[in-house]
N, C-alpha and C positions, 0 to 999 in steps of 0.2 A: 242201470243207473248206479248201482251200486258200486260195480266196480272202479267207474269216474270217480267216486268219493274217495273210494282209497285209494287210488292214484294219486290226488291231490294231497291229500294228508300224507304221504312219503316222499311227497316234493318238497313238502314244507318242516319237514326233518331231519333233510339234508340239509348241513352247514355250506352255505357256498367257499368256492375257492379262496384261501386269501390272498389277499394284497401285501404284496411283498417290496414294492416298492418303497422309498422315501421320497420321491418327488411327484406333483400331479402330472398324470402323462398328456395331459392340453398342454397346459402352461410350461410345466416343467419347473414351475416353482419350490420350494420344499414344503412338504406336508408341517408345518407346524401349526400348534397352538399358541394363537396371537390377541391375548388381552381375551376376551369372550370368544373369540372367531376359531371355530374350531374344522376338521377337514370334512367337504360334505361326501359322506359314507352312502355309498345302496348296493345292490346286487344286481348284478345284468346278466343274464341266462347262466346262472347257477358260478357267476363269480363275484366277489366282490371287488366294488370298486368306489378308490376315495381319490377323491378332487379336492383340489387348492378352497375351492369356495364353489354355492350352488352357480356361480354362473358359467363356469365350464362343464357346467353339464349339457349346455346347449350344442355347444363344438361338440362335444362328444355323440352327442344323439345324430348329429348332422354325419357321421360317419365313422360310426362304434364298430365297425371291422379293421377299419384303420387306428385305431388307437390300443383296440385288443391285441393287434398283431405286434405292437410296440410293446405291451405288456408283457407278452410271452417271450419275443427275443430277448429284454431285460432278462428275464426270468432262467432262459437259457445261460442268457452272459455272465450272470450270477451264478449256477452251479460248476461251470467253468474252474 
């Protein structure tokens, strides 16, 4: 059991990936801060990721390999 503990505690050490984007990738809106409305931020399997607002995170749950793989080709087309 022990070793389970330290496994977790080195996952949670790790900084996830950052989000290098400026737009949300549902929406494609731009990531701003609008009056209090700020972009909603979390981390999905050791990346992070920030949305326009919490309601595209539903679109995103409904098919987070597809919105990942849009991440990462941005990501490519940006060190380009």
């Amino acid at each position: 059991m022990a070793l389970g503990g330290i496994a977790a505690d080195e996952k949670k050490a790790e900084k996830p990936k950052p989000y290098t984007l400026k737009i949300c990738v549902v929406s494609g809106e731009e990531l701003e801060e609008k009056g209090d409305m700020k972009p909603y931020v979390f981390t999905h399997q050791g990346r992070e990721i920030k949305l326009c607002c919490e309601s595209c995170l539903k679109d995103f749950k409904k098919d987070s390999a597809k919105y990942i793989k849009k991440i990462e080709a941005a990501e490519k087309k940006a060190k380009k």
